[in-house]
Backbone bond lengths (Angstrom), bond angles and torsions (degrees), N, CA, C in turn:
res aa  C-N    CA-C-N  psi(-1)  N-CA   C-N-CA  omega(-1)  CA-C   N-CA-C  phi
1 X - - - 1.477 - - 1.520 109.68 -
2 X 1.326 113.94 140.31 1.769 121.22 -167.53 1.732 90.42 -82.76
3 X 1.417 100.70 137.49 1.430 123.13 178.51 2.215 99.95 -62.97
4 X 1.263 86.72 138.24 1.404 82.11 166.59 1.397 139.82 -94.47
5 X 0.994 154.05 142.34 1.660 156.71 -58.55 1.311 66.69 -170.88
6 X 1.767 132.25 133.72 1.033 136.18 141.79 1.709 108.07 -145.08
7 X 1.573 115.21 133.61 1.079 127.94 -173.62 1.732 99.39 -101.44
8 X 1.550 118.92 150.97 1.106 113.35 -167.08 1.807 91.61 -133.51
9 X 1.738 117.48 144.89 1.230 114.70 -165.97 1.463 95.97 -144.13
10 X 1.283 106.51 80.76 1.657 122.67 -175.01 1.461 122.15 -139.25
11 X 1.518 120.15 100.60 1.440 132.60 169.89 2.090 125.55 -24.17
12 X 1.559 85.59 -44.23 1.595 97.33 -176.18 1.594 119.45 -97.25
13 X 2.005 107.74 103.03 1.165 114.34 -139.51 1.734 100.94 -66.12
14 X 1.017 109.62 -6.58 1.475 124.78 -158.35 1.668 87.65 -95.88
15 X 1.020 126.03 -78.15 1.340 123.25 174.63 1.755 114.68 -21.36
16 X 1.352 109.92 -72.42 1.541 127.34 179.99 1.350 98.40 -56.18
17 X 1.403 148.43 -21.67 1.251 122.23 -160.61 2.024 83.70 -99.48
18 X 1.495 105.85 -57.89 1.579 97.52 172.35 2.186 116.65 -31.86
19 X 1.340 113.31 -30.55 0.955 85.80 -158.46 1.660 102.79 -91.89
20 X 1.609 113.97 -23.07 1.379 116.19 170.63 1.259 103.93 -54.95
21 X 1.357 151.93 -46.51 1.117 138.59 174.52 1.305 130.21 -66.17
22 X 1.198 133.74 -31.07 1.574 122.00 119.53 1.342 140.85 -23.59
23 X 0.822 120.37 -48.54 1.827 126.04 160.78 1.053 117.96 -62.04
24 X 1.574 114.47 -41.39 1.308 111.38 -169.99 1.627 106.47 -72.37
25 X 1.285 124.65 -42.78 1.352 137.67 169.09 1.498 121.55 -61.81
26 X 1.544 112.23 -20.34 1.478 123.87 139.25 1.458 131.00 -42.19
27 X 1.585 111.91 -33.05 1.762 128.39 -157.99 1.630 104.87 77.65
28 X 1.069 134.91 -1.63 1.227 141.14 165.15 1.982 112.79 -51.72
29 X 1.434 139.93 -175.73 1.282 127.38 -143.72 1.427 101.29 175.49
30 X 1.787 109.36 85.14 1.425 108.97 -155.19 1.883 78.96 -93.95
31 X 1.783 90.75 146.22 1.273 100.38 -177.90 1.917 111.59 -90.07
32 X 1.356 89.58 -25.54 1.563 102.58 -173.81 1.673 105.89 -166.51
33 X 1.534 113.96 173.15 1.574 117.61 169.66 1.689 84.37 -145.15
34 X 1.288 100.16 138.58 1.244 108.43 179.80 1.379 105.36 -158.89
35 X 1.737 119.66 122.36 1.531 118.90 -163.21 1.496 113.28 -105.34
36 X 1.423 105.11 62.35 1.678 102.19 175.32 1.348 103.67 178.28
37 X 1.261 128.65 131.84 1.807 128.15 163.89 1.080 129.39 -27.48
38 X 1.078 111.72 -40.93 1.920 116.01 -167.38 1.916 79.54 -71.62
39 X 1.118 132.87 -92.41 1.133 130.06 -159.55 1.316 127.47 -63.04
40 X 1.655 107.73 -7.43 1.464 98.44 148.44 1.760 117.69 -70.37
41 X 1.217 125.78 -26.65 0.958 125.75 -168.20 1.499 103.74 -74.48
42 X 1.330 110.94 -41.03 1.739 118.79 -168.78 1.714 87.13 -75.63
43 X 0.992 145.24 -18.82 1.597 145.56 177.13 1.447 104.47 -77.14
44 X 1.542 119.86 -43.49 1.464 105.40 -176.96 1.414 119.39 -87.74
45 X 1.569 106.97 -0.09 1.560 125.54 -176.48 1.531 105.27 -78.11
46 X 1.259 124.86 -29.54 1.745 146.31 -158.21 1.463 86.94 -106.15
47 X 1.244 131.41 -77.40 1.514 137.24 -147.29 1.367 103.84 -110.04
48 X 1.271 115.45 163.06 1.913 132.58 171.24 1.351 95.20 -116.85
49 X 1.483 129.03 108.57 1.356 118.59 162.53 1.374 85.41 -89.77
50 X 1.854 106.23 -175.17 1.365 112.52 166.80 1.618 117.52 -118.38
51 X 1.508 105.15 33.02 1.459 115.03 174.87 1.327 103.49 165.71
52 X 1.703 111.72 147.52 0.913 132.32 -145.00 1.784 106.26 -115.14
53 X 1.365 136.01 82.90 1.611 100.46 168.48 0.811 117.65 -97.79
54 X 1.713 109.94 145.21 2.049 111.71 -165.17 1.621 83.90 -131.24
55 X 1.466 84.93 155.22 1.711 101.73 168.62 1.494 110.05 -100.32
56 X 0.738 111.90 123.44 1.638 114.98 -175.22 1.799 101.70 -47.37
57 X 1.029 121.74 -54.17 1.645 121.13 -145.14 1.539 89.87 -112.31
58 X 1.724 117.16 75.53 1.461 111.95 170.68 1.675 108.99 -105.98
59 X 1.387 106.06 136.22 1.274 116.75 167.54 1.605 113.51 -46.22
60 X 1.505 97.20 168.75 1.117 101.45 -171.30 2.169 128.84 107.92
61 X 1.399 107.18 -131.87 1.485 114.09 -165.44 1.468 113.36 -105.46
62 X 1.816 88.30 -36.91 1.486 110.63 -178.16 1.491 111.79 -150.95
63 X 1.756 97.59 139.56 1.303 122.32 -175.14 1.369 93.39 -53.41
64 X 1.681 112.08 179.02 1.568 129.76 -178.21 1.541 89.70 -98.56
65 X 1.751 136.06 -14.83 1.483 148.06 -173.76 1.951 86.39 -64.38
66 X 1.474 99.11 -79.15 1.572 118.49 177.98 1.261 111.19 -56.79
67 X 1.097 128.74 -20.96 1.849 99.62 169.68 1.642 94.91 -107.33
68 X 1.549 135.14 32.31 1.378 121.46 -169.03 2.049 69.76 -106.63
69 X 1.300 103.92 -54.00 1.818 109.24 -169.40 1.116 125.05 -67.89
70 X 1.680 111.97 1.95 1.928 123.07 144.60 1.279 106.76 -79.27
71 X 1.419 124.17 -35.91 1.234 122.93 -171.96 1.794 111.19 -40.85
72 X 2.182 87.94 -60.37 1.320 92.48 -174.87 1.322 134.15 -54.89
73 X 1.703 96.10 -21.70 1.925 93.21 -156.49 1.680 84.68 -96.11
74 X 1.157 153.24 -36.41 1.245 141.54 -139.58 1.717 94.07 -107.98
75 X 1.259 113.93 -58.75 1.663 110.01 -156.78 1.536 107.87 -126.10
76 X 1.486 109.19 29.32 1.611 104.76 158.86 1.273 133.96 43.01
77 X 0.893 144.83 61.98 1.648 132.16 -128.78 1.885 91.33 -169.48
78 X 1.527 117.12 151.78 1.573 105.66 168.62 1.803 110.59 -91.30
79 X 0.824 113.31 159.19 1.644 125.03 -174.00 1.387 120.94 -140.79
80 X 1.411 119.83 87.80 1.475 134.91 163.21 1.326 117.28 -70.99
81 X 1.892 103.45 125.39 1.443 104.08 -174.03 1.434 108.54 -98.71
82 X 1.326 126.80 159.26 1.596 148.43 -166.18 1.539 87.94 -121.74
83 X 1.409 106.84 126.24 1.476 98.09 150.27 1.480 105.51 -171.49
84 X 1.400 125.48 176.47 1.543 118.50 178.06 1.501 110.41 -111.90
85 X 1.680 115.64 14.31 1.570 112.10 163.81 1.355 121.83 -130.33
86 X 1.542 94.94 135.11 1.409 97.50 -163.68 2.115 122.12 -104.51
87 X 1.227 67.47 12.42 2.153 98.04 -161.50 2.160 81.25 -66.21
88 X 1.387 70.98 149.77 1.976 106.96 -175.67 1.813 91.48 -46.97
89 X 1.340 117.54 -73.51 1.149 116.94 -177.42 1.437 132.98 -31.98
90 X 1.462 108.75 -47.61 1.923 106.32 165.96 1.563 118.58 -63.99
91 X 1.580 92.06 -41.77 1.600 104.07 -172.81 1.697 117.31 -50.96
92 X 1.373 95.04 -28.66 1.663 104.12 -146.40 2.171 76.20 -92.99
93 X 1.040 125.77 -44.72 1.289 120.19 152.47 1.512 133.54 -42.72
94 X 0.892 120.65 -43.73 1.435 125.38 178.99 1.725 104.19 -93.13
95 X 0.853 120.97 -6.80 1.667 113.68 172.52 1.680 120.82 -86.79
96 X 1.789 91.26 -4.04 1.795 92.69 -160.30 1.777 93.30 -88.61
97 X 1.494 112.99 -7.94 1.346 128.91 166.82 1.396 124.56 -62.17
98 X 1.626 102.53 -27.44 2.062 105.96 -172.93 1.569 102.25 54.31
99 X 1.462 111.26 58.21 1.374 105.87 166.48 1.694 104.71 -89.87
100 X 1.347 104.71 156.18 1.506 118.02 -173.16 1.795 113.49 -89.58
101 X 1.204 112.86 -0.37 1.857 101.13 164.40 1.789 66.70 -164.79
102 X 1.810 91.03 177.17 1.288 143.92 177.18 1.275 137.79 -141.28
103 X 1.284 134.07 92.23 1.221 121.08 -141.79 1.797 106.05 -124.54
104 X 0.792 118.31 129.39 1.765 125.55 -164.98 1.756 97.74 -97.47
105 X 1.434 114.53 124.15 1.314 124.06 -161.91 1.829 83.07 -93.91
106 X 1.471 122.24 159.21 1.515 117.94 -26.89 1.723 103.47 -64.00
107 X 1.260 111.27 174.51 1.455 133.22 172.26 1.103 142.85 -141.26
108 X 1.491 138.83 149.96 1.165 125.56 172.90 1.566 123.99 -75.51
109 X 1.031 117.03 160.33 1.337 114.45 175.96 1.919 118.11 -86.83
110 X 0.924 93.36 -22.31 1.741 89.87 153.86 1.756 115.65 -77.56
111 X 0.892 117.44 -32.52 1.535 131.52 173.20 1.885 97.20 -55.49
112 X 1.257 96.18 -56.28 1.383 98.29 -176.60 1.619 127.93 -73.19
113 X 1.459 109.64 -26.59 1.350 133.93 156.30 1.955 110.04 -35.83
114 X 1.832 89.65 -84.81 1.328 110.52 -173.35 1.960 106.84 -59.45
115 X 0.921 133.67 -12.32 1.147 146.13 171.01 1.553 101.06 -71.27
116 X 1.237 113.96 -79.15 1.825 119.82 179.94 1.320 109.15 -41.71
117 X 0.827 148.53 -22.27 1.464 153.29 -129.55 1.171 111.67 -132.45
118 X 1.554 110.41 -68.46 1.484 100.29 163.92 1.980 124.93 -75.80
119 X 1.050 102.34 -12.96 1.661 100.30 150.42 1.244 131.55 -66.42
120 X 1.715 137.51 -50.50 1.574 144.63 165.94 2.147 96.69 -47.01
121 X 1.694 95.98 -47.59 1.488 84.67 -170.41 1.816 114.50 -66.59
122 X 1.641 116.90 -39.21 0.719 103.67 139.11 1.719 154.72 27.39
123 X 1.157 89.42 -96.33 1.616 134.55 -174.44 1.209 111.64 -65.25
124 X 1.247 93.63 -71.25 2.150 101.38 166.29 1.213 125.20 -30.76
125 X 1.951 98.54 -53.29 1.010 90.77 172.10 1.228 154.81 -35.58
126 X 1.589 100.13 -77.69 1.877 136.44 154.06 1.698 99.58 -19.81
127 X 1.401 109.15 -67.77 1.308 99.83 -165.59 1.659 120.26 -78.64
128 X 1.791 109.93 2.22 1.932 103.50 155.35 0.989 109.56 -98.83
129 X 1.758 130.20 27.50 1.153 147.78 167.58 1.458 105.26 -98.30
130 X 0.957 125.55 -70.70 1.270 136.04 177.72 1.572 106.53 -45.82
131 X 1.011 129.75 -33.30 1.676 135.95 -155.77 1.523 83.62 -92.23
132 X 1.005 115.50 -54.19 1.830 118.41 -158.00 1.800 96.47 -81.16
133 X 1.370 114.72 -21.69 1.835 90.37 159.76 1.569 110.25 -108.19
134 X 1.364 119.17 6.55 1.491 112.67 159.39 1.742 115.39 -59.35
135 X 1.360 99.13 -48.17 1.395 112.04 -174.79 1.418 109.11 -73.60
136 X 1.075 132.31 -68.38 1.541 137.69 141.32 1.483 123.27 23.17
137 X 2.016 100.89 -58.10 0.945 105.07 -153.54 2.094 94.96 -98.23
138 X 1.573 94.16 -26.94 1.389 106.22 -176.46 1.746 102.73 -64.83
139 X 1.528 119.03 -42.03 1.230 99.90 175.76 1.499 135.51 -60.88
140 X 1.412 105.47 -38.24 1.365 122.61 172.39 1.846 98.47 -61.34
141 X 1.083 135.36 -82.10 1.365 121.80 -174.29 1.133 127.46 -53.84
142 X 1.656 123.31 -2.27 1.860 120.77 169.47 1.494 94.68 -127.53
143 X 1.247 133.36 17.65 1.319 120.11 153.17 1.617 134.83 -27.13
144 X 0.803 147.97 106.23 1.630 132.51 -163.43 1.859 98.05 -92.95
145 X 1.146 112.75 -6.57 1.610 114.17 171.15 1.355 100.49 -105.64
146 X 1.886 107.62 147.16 1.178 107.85 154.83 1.897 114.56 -123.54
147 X 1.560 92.37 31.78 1.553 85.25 166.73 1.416 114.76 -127.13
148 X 1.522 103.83 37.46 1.942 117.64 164.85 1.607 93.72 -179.68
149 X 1.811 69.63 -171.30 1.467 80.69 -151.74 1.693 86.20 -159.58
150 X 2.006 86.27 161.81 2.284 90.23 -164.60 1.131 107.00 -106.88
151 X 1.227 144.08 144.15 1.471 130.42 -153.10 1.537 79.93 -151.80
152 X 1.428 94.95 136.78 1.973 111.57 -176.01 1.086 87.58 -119.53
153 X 1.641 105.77 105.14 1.737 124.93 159.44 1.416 103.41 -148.53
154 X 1.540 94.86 146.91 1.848 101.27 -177.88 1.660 96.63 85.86
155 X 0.939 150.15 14.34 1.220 126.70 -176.47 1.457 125.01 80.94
156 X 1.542 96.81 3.21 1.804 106.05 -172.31 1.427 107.92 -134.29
157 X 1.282 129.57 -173.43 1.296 148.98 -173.51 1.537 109.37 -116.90
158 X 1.365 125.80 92.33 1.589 132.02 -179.49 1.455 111.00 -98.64
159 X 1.423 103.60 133.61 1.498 112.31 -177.42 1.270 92.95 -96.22
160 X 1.632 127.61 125.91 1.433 138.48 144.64 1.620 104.94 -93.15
161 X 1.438 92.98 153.45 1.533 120.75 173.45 1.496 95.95 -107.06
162 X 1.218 113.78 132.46 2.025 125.16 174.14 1.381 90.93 -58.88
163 X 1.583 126.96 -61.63 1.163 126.90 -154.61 2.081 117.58 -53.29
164 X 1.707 95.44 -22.78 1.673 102.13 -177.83 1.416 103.61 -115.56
165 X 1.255 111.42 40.05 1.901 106.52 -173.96 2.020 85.67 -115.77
166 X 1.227 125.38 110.70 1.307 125.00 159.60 1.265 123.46 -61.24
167 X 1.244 129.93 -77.34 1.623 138.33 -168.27 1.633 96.83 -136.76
168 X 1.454 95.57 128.01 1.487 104.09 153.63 1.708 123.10 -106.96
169 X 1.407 107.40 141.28 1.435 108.42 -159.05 1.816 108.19 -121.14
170 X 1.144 114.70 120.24 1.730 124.18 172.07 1.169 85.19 -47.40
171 X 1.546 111.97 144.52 1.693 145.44 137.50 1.361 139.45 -121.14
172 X 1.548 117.18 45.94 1.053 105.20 -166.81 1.689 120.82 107.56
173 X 1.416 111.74 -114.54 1.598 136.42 155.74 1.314 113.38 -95.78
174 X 1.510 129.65 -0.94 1.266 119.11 -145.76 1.431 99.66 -139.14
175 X 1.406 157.06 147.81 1.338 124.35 133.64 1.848 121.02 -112.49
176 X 1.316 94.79 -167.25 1.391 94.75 -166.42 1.265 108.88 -128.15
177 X 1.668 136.61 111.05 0.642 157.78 124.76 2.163 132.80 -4.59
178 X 1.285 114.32 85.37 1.908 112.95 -168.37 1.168 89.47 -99.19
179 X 1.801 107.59 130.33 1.557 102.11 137.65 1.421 103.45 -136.59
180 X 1.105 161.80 -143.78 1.622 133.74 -91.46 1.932 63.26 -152.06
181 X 1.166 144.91 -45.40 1.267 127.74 -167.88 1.359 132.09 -123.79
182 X 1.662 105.70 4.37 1.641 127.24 178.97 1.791 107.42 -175.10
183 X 1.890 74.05 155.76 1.804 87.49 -169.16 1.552 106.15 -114.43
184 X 1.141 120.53 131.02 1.579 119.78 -154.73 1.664 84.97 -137.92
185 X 1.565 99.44 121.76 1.139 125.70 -171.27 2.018 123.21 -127.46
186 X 1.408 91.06 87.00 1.271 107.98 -165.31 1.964 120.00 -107.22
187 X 1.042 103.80 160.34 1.792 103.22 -149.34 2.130 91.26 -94.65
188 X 1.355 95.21 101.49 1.387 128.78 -164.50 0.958 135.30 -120.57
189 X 1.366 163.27 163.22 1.640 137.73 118.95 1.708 94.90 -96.64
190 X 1.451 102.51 -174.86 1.428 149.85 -156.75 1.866 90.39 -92.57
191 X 1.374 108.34 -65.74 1.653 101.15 174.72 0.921 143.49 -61.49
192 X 1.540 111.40 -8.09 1.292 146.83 169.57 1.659 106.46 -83.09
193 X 1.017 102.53 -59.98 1.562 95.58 179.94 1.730 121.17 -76.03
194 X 1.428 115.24 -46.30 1.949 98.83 145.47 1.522 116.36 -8.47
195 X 1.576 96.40 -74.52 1.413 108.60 -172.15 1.971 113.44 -37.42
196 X 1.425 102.11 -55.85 1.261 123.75 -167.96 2.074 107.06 -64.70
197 X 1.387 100.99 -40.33 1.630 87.48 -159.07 1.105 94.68 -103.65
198 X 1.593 114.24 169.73 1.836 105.95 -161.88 1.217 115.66 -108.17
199 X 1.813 107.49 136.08 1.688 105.85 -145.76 1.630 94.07 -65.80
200 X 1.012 129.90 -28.89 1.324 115.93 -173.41 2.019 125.18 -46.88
201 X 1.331 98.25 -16.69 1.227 109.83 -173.07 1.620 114.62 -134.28
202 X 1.634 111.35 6.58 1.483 107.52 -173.82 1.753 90.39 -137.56
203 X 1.206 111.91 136.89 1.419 126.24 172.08 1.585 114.19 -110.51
204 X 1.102 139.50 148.80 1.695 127.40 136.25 0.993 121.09 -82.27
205 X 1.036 130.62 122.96 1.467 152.81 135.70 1.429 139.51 -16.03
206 X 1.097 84.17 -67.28 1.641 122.36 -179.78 1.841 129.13 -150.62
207 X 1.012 124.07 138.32 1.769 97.72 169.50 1.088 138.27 -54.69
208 X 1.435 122.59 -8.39 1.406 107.86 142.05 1.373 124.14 -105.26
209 X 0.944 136.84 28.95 1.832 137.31 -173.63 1.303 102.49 -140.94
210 X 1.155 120.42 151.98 1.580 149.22 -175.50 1.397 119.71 -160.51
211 X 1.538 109.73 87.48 1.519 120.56 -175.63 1.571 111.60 -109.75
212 X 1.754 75.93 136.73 1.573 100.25 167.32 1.841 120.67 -46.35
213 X 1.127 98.84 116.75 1.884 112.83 -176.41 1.883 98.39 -48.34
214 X 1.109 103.69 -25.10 2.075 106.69 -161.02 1.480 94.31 -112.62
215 X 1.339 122.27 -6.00 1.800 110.64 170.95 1.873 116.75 -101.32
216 X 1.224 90.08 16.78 1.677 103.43 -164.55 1.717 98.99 -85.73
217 X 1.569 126.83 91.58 0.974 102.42 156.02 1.568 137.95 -94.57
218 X 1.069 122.58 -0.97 1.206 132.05 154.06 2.013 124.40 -143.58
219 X 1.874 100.68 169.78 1.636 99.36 170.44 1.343 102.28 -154.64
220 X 1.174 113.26 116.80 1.112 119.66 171.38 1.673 103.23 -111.53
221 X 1.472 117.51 99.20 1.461 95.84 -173.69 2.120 120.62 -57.45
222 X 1.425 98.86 159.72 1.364 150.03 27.33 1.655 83.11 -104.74
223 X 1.387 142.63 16.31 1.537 110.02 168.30 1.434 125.47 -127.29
224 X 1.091 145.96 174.33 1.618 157.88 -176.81 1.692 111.00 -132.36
225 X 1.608 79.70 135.65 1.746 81.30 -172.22 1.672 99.67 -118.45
226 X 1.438 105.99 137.21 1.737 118.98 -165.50 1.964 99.64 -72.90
227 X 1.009 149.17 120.11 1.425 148.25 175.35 1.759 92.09 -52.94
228 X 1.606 105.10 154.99 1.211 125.35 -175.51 1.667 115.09 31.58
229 X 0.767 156.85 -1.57 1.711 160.17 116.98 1.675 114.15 -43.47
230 X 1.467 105.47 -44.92 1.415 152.40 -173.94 2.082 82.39 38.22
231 X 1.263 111.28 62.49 1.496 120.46 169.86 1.752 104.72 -89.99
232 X 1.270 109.14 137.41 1.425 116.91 -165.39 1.858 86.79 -111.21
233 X 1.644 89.83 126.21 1.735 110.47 178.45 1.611 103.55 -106.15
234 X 1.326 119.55 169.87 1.045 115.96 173.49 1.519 109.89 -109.90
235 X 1.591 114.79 150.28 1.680 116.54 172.87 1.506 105.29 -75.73
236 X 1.047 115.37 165.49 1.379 112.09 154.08 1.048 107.67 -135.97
237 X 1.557 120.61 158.42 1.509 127.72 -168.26 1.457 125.33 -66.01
238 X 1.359 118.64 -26.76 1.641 146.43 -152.77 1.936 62.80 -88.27
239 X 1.573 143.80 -82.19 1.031 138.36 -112.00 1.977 109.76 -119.96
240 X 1.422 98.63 -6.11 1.785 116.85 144.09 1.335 117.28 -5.29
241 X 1.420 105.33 -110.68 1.345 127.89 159.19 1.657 116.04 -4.63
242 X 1.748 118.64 -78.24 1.372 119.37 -155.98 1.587 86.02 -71.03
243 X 1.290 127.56 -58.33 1.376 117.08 177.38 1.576 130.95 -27.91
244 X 1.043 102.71 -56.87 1.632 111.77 -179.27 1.948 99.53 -64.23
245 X 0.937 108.69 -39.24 1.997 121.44 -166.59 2.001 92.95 -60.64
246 X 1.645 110.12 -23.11 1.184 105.75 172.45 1.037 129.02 -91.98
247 X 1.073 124.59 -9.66 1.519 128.80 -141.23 1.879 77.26 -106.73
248 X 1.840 108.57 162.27 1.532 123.44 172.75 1.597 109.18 -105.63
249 X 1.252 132.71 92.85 0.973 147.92 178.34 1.360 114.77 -95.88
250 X 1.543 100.43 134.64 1.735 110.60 155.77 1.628 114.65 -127.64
């Protein structure tokens, strides 16, 4: 596994040189130390590390706060702050950044270890998050069908038909997707999918459920039962009303 790329953005040469030698004795792979914003910035302009440690309180033009929130918008990257204050006031500043660790000077070097580590992992994450609703979102808007739709679950690309999708169900971050022979569970919301299935044929229910108008075989409020699943959903009150306004009654 390739050592990871860490750039270090610390004023106190004595400090920064202690901490490259820590990393380095980590297996970690400092790309540079450089004690001021402007040239951290001209450092991330030249190089891609794959993590950032900034000291919050660097001399100079710009805070390690302000060059952590170029970090975000220009070069994407995670950014762990160094600093020796831990009071509400910096914190509540340095959080409006979404930096990925925090680290209270002095420290251990396992502190500093388990810190790096679970930040890059982190990171990875977010960004096969980001990829899987980039794509997500690109399929749904260049679709050349509008009677399905591609749903990335399992590691693959699944074609649903609207017409065989029964109930879709909130999970959390995620929802879940029924049709008559599999449950495809893809990283979603509920407002998103409104958006996606066509109101003419998809109602909510409830905040977490969204049933098919043609899989409804019964309602007895407060519940609805899905035909052939015959799974009993619940109504909710907020979503009564538009429900019933659909349904063909005599």
């Amino acid at each position: 596994m390739a050592k990871a790329k860490i750039l270090i953005v610390e004023d106190e040469s004595i400090i920064a040189k202690d901490i490259q030698n820590s990393l380095k004795a980590l297996g970690y792979d400092v790309t540079a130390i450089v004690n001021s914003g402007d040239k951290a910035i001209k450092e991330l302009e030249e190089n891609r590390p794959d993590l950032v440690l900034m000291d919050i309180m660097l001399k100079g033009t710009m805070t390690g706060i302000e060059v952590a929130k170029e970090v975000k918008e220009r070069f994407s990257m995670p950014v762990v702050f160094l600093t020796a204050y831990a009071d509400d006031t910096t914190l509540n500043k340095a959080k409006i950044t979404e930096p990925y660790g925090y680290i209270i000077k002095p420290f251990r070097e396992k502190e500093l270890h388990t810190t790096i580590e679970m930040a890059l992992y982190k990171y990875e994450k977010d960004e096969e998050v980001k990829k899987e609703r980039d794509l997500y979102h690109s399929l749904i808007e260049n679709k050349e069908s509008k009677d399905s739709i591609f749903v990335r679950a399992d590691y693959r690309l699944n074609k649903i038909n609207f017409e065989d999708i029964y109930y879709v169900e909130a999970l959390k971050d995620y929802v879940v997707i029924n049709t008559a022979d599999n449950s495809y569970t893809t990283h979603t919301t509920m407002k998103e999918m409104v958006r996606i299935l066509p109101s003419k044929d998809f109602v909510r229910i409830h905040r977490s459920f969204i049933v098919n108008l043609d899989k409804i075989f019964s309602i007895k409020y407060p519940d609805l039962v899905i035909e052939g699943k015959m799974k009993v959903l619940p109504i909710g009150g907020l979503y009564r009303k538009e429900l019933y306004s659909r349904l063909n009654m005599i």
